[in-house]
Phi, psi and omega in degrees: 000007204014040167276141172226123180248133218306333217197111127297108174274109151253166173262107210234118148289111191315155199284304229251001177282305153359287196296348213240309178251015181273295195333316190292052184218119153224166174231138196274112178316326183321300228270312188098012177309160156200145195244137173270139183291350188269009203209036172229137200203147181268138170273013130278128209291339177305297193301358191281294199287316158271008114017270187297327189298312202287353189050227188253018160319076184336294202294302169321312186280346171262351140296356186242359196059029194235024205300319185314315205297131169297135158327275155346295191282354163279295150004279200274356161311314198265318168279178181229170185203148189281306176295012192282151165285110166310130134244182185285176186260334173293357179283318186279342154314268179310009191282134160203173197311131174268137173325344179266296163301354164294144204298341170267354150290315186293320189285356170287324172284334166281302163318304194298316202278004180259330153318311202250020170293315230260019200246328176274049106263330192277341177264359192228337169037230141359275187317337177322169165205090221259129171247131158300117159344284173258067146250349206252134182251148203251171185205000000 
């Protein structure tokens, strides 16, 4: 494209920061959606509250549709956020880990990406600009 660009941002994360917020990620086989567990809310606030009644209860929670869910997406469940995404409670049935996001796909995926940080600091030299992820604020 023969652009030379005044200024490279990389962004940089801990492996293990990576890993930590890859875990929170699932995806619905149906749909192929994919959901963060820290930004997922039931739309209904009645199934929220008895939810919370049934705890970790089998029987109680396959009365609710929720017979599937994983320990973690009921969890997470149980907090609340202004910013959470709603869903059905059959979406939170069937929600589970994507396969990528395992912790030995992530650290592969860090290495290529520290590779290629480090062929962009050696080709840009001075214009880098290595920013910490979580310093970094979005406005």
């Amino acid at each position: 494209m023969k652009i030379k660009p005044s200024v490279v941002f990389i962004f940089e994360q801990l492996e293990v920061e990576s890993i930590e917020k890859l875990f929170k990620r699932r995806v619905d086989p149906k749909t192929g959606s994919i959901y963060n567990l820290d930004l997922v809310r039931l739309k209904d606030k009645h199934l929220t509250s008895l939810l919370l009644e049934a705890g970790s209860d089998p029987t109680l929670l396959a009365q609710l549709g929720l017979r599937n869910t994983s320990p973690e997406v009921l969890d997470t469940l149980q907090k609340d956020s202004e910013d959470a995404t709603r869903v059905d409670a059959e979406i939170l049935s069937r929600l589970e880990p994507r396969e990528e996001d395992q912790p030995v796909f992530v650290a592969k995926k860090f290495a290529q990406w520290n590779a290629g940080a480090a062929i962009l600091e050696d080709c840009f030299g001075s214009q880098v600009e290595i920013m910490d992820v979580g310093e970094v604020q979005i406005s």
